[in-house]
N, CA, C and O atoms as a GROMACS GRO file, in nm:
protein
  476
    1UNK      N    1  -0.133  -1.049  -2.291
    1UNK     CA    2  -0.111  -0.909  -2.262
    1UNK      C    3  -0.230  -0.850  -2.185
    1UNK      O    4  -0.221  -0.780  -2.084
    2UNK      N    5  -0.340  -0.886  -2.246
    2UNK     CA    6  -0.422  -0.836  -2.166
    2UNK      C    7  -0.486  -0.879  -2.015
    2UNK      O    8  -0.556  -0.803  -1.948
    3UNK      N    9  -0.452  -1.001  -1.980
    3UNK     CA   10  -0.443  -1.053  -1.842
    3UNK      C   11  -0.358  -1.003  -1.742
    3UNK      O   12  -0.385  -0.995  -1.622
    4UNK      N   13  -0.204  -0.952  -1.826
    4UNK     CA   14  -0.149  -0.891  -1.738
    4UNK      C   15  -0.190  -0.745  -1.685
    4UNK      O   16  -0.179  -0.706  -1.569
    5UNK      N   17  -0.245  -0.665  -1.804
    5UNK     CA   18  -0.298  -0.540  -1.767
    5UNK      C   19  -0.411  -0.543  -1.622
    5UNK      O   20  -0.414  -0.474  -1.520
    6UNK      N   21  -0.492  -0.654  -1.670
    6UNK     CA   22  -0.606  -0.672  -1.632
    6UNK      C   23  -0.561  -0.719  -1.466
    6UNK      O   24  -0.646  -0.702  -1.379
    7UNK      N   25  -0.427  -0.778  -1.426
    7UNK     CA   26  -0.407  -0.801  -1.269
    7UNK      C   27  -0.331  -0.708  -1.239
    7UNK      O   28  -0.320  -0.698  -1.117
    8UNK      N   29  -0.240  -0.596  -1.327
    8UNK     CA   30  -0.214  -0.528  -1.290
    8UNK      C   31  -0.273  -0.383  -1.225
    8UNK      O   32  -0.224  -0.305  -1.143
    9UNK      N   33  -0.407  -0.382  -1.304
    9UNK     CA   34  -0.513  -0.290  -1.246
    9UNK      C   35  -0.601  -0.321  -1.132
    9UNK      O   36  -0.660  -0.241  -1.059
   10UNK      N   37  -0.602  -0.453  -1.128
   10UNK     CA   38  -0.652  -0.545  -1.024
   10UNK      C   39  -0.560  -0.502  -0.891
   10UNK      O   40  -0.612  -0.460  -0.788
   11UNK      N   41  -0.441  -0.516  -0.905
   11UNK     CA   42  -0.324  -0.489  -0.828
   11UNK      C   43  -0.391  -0.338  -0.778
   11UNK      O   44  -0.447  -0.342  -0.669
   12UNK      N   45  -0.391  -0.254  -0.823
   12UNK     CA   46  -0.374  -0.119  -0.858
   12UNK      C   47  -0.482  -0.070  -0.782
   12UNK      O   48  -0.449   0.014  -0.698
   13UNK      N   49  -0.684  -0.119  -0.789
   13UNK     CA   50  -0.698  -0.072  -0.724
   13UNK      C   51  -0.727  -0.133  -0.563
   13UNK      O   52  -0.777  -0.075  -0.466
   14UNK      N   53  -0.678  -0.269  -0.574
   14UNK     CA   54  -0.637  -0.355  -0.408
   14UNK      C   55  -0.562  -0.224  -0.314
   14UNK      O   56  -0.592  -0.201  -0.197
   15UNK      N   57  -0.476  -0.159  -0.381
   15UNK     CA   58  -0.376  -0.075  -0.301
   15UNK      C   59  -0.438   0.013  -0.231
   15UNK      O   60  -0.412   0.058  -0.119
   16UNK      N   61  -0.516   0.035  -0.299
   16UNK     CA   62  -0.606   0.172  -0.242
   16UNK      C   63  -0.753   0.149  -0.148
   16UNK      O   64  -0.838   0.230  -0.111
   17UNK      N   65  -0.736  -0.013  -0.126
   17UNK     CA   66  -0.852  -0.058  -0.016
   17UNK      C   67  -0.835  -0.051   0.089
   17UNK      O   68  -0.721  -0.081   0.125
   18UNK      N   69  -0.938  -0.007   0.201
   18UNK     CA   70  -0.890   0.022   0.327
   18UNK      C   71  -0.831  -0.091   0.408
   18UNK      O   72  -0.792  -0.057   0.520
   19UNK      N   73  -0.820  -0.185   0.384
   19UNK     CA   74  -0.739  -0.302   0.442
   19UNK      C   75  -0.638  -0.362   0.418
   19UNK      O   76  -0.612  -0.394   0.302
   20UNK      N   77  -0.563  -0.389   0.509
   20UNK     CA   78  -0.475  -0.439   0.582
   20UNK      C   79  -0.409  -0.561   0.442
   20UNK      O   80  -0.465  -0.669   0.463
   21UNK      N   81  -0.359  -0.567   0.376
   21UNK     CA   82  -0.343  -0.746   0.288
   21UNK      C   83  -0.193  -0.664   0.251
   21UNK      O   84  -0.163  -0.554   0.206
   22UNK      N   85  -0.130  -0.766   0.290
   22UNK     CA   86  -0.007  -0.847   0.266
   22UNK      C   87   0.024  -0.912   0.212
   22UNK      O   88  -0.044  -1.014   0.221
   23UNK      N   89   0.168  -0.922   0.094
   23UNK     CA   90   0.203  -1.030   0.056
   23UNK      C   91   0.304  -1.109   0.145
   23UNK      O   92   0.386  -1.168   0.075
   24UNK      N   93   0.320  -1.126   0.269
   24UNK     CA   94   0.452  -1.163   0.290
   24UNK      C   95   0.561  -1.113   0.319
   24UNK      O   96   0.576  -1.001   0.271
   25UNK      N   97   0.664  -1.160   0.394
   25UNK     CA   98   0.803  -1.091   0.422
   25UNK      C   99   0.862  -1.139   0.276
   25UNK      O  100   0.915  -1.051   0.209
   26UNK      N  101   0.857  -1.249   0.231
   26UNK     CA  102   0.891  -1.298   0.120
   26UNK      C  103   0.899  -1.175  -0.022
   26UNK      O  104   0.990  -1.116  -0.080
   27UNK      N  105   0.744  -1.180  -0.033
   27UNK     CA  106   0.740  -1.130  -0.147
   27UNK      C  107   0.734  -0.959  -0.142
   27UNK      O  108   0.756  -0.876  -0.230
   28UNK      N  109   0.697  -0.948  -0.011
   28UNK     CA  110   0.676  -0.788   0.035
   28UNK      C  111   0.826  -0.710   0.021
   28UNK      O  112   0.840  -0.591   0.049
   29UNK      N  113   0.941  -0.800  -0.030
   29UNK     CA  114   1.065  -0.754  -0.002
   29UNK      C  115   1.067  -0.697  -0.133
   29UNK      O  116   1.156  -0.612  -0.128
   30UNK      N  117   1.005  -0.698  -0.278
   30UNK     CA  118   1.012  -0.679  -0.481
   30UNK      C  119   0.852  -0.650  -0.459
   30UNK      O  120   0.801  -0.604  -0.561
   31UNK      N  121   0.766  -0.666  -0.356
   31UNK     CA  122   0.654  -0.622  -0.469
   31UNK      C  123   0.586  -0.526  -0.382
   31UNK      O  124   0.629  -0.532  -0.267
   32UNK      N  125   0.505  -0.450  -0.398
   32UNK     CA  126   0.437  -0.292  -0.297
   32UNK      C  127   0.301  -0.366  -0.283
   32UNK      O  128   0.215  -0.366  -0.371
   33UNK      N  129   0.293  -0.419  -0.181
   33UNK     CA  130   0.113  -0.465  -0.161
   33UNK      C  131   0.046  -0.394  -0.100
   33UNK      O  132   0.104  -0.300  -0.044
   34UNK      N  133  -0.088  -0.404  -0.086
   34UNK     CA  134  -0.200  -0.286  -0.029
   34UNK      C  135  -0.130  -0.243   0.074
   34UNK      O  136  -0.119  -0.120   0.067
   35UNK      N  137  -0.046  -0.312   0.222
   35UNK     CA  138  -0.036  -0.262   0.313
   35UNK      C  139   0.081  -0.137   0.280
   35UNK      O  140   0.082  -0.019   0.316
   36UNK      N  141   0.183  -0.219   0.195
   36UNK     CA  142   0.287  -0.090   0.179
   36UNK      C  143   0.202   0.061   0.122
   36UNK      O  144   0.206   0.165   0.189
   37UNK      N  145   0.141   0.053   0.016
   37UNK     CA  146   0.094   0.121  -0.027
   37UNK      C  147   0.040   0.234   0.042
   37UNK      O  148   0.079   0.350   0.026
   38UNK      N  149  -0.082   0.185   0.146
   38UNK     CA  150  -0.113   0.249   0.232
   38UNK      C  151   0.001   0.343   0.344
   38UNK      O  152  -0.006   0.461   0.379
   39UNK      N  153   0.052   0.288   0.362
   39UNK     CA  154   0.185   0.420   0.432
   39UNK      C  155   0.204   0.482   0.381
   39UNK      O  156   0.229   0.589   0.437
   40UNK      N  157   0.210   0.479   0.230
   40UNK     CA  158   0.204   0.621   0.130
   40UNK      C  159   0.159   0.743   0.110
   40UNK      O  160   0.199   0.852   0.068
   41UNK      N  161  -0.024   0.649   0.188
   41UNK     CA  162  -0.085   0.779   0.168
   41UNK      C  163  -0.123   0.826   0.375
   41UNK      O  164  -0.220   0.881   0.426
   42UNK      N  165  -0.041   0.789   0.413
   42UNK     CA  166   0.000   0.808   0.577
   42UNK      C  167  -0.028   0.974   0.605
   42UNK      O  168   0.017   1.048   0.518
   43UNK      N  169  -0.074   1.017   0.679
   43UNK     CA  170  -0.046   1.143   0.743
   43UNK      C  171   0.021   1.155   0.902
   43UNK      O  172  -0.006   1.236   0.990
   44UNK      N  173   0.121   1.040   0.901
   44UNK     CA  174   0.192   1.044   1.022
   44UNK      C  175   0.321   1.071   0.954
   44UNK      O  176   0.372   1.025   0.852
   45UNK      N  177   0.369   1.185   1.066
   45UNK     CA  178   0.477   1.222   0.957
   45UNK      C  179   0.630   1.152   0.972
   45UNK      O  180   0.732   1.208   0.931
   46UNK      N  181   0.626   1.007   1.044
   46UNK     CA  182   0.729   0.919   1.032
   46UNK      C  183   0.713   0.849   0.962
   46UNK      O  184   0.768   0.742   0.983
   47UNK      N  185   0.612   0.864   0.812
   47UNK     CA  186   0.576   0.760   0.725
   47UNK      C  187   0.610   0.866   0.594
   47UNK      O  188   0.600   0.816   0.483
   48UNK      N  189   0.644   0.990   0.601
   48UNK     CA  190   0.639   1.093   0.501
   48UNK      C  191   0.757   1.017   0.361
   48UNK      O  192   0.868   0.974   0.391
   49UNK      N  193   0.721   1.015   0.262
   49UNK     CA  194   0.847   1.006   0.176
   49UNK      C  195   0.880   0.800   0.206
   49UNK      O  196   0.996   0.762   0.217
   50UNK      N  197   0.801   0.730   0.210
   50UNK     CA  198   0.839   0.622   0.225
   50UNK      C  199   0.695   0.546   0.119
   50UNK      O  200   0.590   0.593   0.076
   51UNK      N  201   0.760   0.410   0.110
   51UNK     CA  202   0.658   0.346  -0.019
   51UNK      C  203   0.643   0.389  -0.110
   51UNK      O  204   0.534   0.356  -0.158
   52UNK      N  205   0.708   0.464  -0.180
   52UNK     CA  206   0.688   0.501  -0.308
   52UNK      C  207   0.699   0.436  -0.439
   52UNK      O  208   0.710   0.514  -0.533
   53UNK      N  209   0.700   0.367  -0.454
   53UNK     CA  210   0.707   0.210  -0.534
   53UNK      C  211   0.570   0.248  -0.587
   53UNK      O  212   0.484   0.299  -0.517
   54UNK      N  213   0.555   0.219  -0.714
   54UNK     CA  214   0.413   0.135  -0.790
   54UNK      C  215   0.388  -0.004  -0.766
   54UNK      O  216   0.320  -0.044  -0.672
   55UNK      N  217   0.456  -0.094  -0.872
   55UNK     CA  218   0.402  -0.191  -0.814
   55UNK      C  219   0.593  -0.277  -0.750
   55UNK      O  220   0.596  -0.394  -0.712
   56UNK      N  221   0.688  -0.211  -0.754
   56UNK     CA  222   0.820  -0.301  -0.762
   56UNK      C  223   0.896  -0.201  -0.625
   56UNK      O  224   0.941  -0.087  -0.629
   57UNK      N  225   0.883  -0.314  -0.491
   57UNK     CA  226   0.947  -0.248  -0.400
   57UNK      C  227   1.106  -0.230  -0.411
   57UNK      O  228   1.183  -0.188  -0.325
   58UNK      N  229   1.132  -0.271  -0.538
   58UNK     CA  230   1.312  -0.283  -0.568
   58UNK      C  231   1.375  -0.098  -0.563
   58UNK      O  232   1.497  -0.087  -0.551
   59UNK      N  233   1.314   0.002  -0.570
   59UNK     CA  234   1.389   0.136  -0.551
   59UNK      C  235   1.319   0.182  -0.422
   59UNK      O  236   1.403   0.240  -0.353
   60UNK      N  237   1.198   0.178  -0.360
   60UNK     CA  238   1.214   0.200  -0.172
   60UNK      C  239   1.332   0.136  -0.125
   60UNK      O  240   1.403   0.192  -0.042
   61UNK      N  241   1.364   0.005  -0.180
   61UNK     CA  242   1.486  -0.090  -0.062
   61UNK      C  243   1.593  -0.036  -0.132
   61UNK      O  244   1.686  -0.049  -0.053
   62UNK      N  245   1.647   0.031  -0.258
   62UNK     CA  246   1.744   0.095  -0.291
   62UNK      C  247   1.767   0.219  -0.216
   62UNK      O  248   1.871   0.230  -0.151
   63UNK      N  249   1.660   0.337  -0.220
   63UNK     CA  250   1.668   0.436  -0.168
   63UNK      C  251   1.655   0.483  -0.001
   63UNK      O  252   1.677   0.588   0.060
   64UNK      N  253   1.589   0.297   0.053
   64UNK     CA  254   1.559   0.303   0.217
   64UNK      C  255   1.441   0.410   0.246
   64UNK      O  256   1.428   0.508   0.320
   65UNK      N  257   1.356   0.335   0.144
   65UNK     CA  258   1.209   0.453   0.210
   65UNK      C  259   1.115   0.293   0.216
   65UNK      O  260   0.995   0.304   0.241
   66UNK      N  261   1.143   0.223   0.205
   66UNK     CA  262   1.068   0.086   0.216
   66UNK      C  263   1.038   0.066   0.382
   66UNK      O  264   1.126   0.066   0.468
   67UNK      N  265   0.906   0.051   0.401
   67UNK     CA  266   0.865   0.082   0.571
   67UNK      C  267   0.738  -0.034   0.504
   67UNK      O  268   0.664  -0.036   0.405
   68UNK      N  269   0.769  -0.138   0.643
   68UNK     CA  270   0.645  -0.256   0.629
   68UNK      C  271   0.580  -0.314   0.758
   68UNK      O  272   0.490  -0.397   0.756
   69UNK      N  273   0.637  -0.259   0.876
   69UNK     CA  274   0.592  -0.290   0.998
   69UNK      C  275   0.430  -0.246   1.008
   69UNK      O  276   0.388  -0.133   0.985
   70UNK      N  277   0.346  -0.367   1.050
   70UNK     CA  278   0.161  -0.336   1.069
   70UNK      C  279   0.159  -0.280   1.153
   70UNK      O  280   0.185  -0.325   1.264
   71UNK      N  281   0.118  -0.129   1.123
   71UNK     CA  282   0.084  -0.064   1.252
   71UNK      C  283  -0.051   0.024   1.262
   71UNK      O  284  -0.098   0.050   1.151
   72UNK      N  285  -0.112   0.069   1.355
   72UNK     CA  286  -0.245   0.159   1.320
   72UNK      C  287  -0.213   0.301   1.257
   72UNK      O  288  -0.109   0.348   1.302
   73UNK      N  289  -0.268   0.368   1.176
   73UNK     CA  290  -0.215   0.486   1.139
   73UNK      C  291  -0.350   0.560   1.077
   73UNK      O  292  -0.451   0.494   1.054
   74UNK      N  293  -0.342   0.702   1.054
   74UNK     CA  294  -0.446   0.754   0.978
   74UNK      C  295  -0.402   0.809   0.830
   74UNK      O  296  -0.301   0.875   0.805
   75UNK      N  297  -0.484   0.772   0.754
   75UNK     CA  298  -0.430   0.803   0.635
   75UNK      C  299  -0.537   0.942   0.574
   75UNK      O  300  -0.659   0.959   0.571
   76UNK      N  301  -0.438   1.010   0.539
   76UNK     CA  302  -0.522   1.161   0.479
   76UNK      C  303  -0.452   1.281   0.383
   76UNK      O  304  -0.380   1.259   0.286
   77UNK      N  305  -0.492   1.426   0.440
   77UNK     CA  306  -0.368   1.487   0.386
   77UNK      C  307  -0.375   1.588   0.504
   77UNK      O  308  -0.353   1.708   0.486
   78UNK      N  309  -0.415   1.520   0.658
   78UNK     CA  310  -0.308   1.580   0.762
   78UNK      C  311  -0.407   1.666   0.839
   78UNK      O  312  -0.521   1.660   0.795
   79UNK      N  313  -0.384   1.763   0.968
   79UNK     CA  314  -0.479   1.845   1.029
   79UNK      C  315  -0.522   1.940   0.930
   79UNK      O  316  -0.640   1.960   0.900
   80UNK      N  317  -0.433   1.991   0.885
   80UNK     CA  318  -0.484   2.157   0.815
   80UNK      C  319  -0.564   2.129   0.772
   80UNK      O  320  -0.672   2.177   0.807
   81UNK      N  321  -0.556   2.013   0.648
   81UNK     CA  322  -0.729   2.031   0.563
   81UNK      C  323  -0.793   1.900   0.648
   81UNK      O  324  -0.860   1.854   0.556
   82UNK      N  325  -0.808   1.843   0.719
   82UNK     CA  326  -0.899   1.749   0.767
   82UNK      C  327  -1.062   1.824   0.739
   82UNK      O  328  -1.096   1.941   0.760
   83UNK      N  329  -1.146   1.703   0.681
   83UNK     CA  330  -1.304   1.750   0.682
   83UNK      C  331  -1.272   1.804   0.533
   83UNK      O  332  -1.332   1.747   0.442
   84UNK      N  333  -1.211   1.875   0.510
   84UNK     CA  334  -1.252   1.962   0.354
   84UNK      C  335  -1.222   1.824   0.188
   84UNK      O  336  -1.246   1.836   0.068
   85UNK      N  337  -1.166   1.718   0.263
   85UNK     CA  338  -1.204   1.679   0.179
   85UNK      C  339  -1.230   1.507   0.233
   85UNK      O  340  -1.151   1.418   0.199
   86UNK      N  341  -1.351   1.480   0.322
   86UNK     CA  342  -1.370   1.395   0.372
   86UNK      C  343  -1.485   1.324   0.348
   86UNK      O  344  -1.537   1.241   0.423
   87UNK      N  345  -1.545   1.378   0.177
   87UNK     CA  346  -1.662   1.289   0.165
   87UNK      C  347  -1.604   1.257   0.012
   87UNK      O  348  -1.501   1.306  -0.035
   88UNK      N  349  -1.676   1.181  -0.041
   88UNK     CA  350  -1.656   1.200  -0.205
   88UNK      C  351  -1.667   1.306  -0.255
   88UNK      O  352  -1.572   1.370  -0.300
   89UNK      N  353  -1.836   1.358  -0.257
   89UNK     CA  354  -1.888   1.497  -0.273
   89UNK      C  355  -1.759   1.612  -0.266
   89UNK      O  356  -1.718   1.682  -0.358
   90UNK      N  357  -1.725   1.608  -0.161
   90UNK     CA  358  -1.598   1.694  -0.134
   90UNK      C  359  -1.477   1.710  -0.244
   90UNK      O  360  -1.418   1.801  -0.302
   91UNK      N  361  -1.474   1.535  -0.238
   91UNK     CA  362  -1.346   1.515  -0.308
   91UNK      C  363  -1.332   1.573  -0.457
   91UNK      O  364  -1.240   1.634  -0.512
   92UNK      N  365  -1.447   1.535  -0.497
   92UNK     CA  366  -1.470   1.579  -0.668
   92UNK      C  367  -1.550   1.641  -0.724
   92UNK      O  368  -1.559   1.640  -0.846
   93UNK      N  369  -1.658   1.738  -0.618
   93UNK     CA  370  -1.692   1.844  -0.654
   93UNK      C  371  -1.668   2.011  -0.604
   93UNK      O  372  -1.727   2.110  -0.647
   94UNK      N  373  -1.551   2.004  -0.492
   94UNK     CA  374  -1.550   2.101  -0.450
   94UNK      C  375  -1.456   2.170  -0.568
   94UNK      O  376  -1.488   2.276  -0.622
   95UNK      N  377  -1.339   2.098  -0.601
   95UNK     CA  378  -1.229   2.149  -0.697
   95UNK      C  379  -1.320   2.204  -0.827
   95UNK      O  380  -1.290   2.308  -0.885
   96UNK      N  381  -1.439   2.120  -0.865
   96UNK     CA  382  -1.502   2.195  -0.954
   96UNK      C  383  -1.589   2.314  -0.957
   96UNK      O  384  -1.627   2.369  -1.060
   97UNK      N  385  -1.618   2.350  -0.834
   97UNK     CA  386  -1.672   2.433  -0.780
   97UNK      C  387  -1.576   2.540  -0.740
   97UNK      O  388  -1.639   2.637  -0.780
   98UNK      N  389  -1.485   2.580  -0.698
   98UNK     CA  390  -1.402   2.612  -0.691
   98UNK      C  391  -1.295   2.732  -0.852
   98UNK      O  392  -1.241   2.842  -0.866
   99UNK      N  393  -1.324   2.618  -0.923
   99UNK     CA  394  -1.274   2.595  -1.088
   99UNK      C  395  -1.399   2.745  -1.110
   99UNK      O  396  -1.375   2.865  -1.121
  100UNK      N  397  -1.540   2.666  -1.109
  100UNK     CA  398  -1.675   2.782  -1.194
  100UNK      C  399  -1.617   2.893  -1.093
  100UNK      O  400  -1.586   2.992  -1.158
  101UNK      N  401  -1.588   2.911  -0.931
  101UNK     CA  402  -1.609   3.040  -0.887
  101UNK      C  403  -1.510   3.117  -0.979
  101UNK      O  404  -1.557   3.212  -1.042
  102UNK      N  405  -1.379   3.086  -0.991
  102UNK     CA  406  -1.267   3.163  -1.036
  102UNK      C  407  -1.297   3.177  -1.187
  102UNK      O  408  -1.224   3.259  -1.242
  103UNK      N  409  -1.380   3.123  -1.259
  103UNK     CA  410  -1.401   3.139  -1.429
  103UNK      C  411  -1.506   3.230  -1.395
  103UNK      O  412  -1.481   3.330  -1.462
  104UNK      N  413  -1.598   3.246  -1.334
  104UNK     CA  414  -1.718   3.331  -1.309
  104UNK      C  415  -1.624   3.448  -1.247
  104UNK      O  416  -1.605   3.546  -1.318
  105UNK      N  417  -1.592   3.444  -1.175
  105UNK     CA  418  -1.506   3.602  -1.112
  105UNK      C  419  -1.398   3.662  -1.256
  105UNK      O  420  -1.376   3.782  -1.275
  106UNK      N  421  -1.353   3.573  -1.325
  106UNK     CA  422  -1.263   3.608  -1.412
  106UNK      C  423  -1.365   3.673  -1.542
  106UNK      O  424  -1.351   3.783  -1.596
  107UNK      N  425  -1.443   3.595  -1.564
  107UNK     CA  426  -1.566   3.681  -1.666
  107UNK      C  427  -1.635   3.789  -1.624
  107UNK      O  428  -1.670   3.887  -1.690
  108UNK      N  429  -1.656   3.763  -1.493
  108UNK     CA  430  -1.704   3.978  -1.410
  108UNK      C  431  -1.620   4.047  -1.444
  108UNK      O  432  -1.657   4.148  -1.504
  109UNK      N  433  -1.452   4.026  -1.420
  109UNK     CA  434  -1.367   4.153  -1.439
  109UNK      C  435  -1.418   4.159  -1.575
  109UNK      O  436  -1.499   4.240  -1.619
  110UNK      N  437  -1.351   4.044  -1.648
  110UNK     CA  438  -1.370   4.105  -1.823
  110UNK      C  439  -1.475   4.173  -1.862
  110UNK      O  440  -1.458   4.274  -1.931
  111UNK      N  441  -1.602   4.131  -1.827
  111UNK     CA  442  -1.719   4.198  -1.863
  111UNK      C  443  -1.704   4.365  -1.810
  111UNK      O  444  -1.718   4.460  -1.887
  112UNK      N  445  -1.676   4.375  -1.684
  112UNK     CA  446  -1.645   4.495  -1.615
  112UNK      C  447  -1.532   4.601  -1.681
  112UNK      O  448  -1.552   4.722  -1.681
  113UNK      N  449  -1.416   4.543  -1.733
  113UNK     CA  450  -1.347   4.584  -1.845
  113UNK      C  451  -1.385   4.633  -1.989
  113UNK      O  452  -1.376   4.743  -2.042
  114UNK      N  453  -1.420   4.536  -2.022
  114UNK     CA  454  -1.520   4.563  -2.157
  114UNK      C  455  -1.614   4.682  -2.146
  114UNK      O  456  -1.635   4.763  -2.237
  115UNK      N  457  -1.664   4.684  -2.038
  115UNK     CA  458  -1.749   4.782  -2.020
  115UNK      C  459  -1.697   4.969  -1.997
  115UNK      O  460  -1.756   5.076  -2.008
  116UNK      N  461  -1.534   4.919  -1.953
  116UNK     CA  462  -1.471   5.062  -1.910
  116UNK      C  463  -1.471   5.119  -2.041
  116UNK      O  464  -1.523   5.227  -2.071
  117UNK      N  465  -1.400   5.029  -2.132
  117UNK     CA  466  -1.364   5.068  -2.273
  117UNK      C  467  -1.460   5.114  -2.329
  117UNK      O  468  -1.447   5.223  -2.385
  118UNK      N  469  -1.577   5.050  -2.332
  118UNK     CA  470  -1.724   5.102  -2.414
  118UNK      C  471  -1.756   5.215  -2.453
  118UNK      O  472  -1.800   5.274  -2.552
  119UNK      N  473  -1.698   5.243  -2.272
  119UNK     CA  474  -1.738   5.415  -2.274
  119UNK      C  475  -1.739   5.566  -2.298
  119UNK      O  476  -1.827   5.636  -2.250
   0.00000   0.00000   0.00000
């Protein structure tokens, strides 16, 4: 049991490497390998809604969102936010930063409230 976890996380974070790996026309037909994967996270929008599979390409080829042709593409979340979230830093501290401004603005009103009442 735990070998399987252990290649299935293995699996898991292969998908999310910036390269190119393939299993095959063979096996690429039942299983989502790094390359499918990657169209997933596509910001070309003839890739939108396709690969959605974890690890079992058996409901993309049911539903016809299964797309496996190697092609160059950029993967993101598109022009609008390009750059805002293009470093790590970005990635996982802006949302927290973000999080303190709105808890800090939300404790000014209250305090500012509290204070109407006081009076």
């Amino acid at each position: 049991m735990h070998a399987l976890l252990w290649v299935s996380n293995l699996i898991g974070n292969l998908r999310h490497l910036p390269v190119w790996l393939s299993y095959g026309p063979a096996a690429g037909r039942w299983l989502i390998s790094p390359a499918h994967h990657q169209l997933h996270h596509s910001c070309e929008p003839r890739h939108l809604g396709c690969n959605r599979g974890f690890e079992l390409a058996v409901w993309d080829r049911l539903y016809g969102t299964l797309y496996v042709p190697p092609e160059t593409f950029r993967m993101g979340l598109g022009d609008a936010t390009d750059g805002q979230w293009n470093t790590l830093a970005r990635l996982y501290l802006w949302p927290l930063a973000g999080a303190a401004r709105r808890v800090g603005a939300g404790a000014r009103q209250l305090l500012a409230n509290l204070a109407k009442i006081s009076r």
